[in-house]
GUVEX-440346 format. One record per atom (N, C-alpha, C, CB): atom name; residue in three letters; x, y, z. Coordinates in nm, 3 decimals, decimal comma. Glycine has a CB too. Layout:
BEGIN
+------+------+---------+---------+---------+
! atom ! type !       x !       y !       z !
+------+------+---------+---------+---------+
!   CA !  ALA !       X !       Y !       Z !
...
+------+------+---------+---------+---------+
! end
This chain:
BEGIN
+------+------+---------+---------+---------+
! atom ! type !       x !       y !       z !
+------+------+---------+---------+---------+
!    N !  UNK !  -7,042 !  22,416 !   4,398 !
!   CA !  UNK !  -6,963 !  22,391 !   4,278 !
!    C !  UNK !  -6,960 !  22,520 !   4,196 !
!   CB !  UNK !  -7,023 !  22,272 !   4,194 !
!    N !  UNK !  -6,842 !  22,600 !   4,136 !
!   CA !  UNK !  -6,825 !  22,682 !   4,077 !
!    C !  UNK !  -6,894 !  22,644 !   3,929 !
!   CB !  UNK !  -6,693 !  22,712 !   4,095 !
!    N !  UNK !  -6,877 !  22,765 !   3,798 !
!   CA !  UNK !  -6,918 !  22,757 !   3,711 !
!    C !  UNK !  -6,774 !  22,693 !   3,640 !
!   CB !  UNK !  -6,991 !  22,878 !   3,678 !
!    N !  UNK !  -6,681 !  22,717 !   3,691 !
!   CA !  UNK !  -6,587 !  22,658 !   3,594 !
!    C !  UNK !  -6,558 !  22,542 !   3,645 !
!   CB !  UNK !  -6,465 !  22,731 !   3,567 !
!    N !  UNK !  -6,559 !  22,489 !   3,733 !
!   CA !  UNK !  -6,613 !  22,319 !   3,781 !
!    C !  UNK !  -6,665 !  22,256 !   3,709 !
!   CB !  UNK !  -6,706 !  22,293 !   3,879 !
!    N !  UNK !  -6,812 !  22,325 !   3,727 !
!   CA !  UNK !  -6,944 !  22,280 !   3,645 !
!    C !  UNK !  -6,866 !  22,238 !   3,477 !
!   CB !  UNK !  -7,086 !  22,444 !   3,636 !
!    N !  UNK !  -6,802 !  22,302 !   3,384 !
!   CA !  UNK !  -6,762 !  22,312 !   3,285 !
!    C !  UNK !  -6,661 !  22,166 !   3,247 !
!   CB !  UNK !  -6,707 !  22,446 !   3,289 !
!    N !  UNK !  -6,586 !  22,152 !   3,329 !
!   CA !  UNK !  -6,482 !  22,073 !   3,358 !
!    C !  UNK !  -6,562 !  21,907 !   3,388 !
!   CB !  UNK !  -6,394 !  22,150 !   3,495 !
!    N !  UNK !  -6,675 !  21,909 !   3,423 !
!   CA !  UNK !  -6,725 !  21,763 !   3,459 !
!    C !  UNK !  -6,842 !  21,740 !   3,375 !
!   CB !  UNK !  -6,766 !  21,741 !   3,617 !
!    N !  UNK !  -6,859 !  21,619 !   3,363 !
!   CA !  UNK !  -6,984 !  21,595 !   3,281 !
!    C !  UNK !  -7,153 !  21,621 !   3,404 !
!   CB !  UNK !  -6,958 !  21,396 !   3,211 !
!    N !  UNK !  -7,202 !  21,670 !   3,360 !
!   CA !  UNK !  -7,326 !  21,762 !   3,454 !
!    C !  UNK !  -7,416 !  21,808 !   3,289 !
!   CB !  UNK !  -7,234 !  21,957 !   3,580 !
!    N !  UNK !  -7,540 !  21,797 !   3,341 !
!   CA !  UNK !  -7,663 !  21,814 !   3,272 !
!    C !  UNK !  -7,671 !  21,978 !   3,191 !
!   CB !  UNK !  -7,785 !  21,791 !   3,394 !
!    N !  UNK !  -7,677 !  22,000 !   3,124 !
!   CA !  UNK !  -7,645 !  22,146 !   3,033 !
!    C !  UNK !  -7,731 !  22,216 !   3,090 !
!   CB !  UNK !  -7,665 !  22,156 !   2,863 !
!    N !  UNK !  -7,846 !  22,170 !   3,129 !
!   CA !  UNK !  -7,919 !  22,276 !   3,205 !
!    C !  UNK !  -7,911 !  22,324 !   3,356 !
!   CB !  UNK !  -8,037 !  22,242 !   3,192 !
!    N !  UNK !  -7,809 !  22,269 !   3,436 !
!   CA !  UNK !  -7,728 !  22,293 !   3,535 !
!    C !  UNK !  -7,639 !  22,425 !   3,478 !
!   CB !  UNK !  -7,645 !  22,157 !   3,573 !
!    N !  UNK !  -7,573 !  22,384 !   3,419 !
!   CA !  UNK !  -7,466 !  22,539 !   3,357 !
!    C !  UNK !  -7,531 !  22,630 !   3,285 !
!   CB !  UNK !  -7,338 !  22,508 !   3,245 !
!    N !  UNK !  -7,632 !  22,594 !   3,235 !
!   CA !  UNK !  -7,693 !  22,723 !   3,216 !
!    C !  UNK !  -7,751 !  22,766 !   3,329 !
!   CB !  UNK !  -7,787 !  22,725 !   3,116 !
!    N !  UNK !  -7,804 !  22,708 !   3,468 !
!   CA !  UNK !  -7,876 !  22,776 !   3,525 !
!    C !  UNK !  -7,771 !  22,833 !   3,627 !
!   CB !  UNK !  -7,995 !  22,705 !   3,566 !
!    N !  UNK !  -7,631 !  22,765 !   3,665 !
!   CA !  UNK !  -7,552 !  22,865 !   3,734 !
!    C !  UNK !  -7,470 !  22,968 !   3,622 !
!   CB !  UNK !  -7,445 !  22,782 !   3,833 !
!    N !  UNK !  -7,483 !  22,939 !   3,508 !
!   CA !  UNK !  -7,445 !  23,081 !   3,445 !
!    C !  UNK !  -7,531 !  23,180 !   3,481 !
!   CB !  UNK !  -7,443 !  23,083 !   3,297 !
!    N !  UNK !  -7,712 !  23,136 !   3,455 !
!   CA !  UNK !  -7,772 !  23,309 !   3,501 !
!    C !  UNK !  -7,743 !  23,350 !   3,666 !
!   CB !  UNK !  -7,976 !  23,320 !   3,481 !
!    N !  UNK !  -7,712 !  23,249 !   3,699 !
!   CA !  UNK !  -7,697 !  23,292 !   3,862 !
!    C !  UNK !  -7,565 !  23,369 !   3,873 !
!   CB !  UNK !  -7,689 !  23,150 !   3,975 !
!    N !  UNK !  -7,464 !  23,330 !   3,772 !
!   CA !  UNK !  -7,352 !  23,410 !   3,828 !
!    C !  UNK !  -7,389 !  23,527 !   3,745 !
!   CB !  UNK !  -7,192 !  23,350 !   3,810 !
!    N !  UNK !  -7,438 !  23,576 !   3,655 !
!   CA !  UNK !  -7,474 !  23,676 !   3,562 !
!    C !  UNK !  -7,575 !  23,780 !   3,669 !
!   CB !  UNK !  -7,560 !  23,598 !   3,414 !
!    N !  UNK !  -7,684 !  23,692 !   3,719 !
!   CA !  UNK !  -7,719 !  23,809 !   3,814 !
!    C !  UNK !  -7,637 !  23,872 !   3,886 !
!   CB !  UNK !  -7,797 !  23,782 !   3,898 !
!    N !  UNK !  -7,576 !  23,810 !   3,941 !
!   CA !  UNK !  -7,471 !  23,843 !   4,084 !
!    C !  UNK !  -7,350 !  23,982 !   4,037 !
!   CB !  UNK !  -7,351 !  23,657 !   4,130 !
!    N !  UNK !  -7,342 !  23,937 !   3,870 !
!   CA !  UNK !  -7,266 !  24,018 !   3,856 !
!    C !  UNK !  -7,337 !  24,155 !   3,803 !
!   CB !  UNK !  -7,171 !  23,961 !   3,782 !
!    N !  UNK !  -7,479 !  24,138 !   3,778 !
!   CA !  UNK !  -7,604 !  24,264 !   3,752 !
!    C !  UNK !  -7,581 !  24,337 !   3,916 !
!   CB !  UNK !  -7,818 !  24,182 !   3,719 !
!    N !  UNK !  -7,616 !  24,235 !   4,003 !
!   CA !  UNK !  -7,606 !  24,318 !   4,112 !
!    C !  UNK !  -7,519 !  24,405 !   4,181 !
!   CB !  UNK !  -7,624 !  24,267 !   4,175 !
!    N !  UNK !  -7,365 !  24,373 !   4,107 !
!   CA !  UNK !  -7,272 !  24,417 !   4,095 !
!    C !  UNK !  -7,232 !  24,564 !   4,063 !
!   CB !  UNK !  -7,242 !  24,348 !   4,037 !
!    N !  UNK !  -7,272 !  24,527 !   3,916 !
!   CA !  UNK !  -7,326 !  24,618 !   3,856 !
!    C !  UNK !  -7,384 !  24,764 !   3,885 !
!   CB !  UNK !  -7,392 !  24,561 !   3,821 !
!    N !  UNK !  -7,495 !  24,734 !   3,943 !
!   CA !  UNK !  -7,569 !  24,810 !   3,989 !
!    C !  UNK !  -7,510 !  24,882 !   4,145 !
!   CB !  UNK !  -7,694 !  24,731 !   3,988 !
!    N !  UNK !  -7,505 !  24,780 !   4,218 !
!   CA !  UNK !  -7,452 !  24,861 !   4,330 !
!    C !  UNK !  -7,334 !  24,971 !   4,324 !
!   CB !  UNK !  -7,411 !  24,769 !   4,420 !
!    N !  UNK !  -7,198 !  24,920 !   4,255 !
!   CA !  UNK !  -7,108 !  25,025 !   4,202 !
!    C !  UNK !  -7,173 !  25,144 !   4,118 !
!   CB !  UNK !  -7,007 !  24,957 !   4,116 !
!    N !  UNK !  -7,234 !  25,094 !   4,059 !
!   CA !  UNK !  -7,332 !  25,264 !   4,003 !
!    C !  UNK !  -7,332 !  25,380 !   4,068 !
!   CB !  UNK !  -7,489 !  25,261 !   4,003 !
!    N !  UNK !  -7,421 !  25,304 !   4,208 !
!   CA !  UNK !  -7,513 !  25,375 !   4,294 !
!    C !  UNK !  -7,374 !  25,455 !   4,365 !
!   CB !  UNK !  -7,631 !  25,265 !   4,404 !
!    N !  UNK !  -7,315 !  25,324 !   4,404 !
!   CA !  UNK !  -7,182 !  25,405 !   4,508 !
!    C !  UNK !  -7,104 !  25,558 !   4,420 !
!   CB !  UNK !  -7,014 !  25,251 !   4,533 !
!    N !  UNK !  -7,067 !  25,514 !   4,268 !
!   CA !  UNK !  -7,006 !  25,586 !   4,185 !
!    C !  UNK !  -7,129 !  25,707 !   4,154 !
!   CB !  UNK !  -6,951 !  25,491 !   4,060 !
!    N !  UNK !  -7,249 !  25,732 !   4,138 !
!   CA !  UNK !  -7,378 !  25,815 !   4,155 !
!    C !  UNK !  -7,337 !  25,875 !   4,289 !
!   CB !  UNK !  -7,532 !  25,724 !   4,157 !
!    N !  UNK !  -7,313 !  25,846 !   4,366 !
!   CA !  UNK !  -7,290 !  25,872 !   4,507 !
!    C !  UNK !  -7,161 !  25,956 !   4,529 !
!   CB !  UNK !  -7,280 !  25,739 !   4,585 !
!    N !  UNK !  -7,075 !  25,920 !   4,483 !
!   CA !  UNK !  -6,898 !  25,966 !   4,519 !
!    C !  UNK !  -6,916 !  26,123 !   4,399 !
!   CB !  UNK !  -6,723 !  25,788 !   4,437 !
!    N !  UNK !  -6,989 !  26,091 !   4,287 !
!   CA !  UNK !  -7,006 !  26,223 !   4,181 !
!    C !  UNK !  -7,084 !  26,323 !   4,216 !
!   CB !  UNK !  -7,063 !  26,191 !   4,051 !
!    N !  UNK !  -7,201 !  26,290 !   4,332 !
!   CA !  UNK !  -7,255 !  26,391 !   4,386 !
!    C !  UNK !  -7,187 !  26,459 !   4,515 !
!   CB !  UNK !  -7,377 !  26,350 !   4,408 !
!    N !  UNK !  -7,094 !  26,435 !   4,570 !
!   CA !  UNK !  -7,025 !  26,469 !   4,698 !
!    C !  UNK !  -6,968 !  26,573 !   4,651 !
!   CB !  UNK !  -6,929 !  26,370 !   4,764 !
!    N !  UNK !  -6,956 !  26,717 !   4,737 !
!   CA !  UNK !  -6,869 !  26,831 !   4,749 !
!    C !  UNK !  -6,752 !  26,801 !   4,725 !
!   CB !  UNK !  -6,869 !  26,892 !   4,863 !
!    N !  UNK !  -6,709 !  26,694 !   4,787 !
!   CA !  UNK !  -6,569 !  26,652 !   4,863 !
!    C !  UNK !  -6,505 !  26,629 !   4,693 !
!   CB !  UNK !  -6,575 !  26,474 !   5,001 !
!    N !  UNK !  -6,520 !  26,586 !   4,627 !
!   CA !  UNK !  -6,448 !  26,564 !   4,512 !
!    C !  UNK !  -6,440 !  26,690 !   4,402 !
!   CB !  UNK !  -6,508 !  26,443 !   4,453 !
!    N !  UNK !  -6,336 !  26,676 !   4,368 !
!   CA !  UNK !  -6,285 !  26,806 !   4,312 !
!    C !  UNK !  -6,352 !  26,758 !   4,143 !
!   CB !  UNK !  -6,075 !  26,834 !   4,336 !
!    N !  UNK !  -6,342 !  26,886 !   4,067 !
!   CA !  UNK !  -6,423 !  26,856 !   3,908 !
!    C !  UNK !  -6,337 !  26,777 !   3,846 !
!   CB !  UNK !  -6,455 !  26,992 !   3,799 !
!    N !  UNK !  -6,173 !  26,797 !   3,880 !
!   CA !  UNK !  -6,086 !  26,702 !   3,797 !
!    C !  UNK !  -6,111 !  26,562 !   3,827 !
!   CB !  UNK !  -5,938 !  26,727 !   3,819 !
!    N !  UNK !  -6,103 !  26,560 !   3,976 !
!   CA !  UNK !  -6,150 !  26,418 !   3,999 !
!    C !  UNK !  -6,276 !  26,333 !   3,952 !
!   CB !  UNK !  -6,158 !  26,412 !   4,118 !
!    N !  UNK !  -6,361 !  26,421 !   3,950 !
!   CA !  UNK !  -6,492 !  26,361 !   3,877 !
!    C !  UNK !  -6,533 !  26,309 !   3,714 !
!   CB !  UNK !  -6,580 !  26,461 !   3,898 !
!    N !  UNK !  -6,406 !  26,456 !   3,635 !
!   CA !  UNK !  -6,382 !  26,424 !   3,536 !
!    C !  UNK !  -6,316 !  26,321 !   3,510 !
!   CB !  UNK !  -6,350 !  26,495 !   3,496 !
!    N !  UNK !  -6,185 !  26,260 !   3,571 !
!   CA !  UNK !  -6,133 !  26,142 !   3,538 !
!    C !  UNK !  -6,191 !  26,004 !   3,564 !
!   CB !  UNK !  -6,029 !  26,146 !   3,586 !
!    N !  UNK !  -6,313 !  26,002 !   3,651 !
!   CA !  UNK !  -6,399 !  25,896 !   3,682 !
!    C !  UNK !  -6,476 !  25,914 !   3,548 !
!   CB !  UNK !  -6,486 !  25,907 !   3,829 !
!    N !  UNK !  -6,535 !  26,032 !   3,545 !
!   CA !  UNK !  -6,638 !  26,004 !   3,422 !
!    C !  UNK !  -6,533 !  25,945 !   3,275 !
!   CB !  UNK !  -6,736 !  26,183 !   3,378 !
!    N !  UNK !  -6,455 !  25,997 !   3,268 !
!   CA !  UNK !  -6,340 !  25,955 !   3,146 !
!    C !  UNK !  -6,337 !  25,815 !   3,162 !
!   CB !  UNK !  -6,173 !  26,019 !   3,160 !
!    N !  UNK !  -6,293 !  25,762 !   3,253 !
!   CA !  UNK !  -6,287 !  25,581 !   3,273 !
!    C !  UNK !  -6,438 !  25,533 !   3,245 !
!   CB !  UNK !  -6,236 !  25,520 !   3,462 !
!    N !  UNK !  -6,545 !  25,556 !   3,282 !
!   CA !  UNK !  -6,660 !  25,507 !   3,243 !
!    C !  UNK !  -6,705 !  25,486 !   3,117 !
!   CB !  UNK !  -6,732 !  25,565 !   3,289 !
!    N !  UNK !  -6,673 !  25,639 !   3,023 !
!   CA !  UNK !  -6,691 !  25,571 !   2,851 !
!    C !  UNK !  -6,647 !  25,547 !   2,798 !
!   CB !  UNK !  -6,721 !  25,595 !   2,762 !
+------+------+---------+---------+---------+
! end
C-alpha cells in the first residue's frame, strides 16, 4: 500500500506515520547516493570547469 493510499483510507495514524519515515528514508538514501555519484562526476578529468561549474550552480 502506497503512502497516498494509506491517506485516502481510514488506517491507524501510526501506520502513516510509520510508512512516512519509511518513505523519508528511502528518499535519505536517495539523497545520499546522488551525492556520492555527483562527488564522483566533480572529481573526473573528463568534465570540463564549465561543466562542473553549472552543476555546482544548480546545487545552491
Amino acid at each position: 500500500m502506497t503512502l497516498l493510499n494509506l491517506i485516502h483510507c481510514e488506517v491507524p495514524s501510526s501506520r502513516v506515520l510509520q510508512e512516512t519515515c519509511t518513505y523519508i528514508r528511502s528518499l535519505h538514501r536517495e539523497v545520499d547516493d546522488l551525492s556520492e555519484r555527483l562527488s564522483e562526476l566533480l572529481a573526473t578529468s573528463d568534465m570540463s570547469s564549465a561543466q562542473a561549474a553549472i552543476i555546482r550552480s544548480l546545487l545552491m
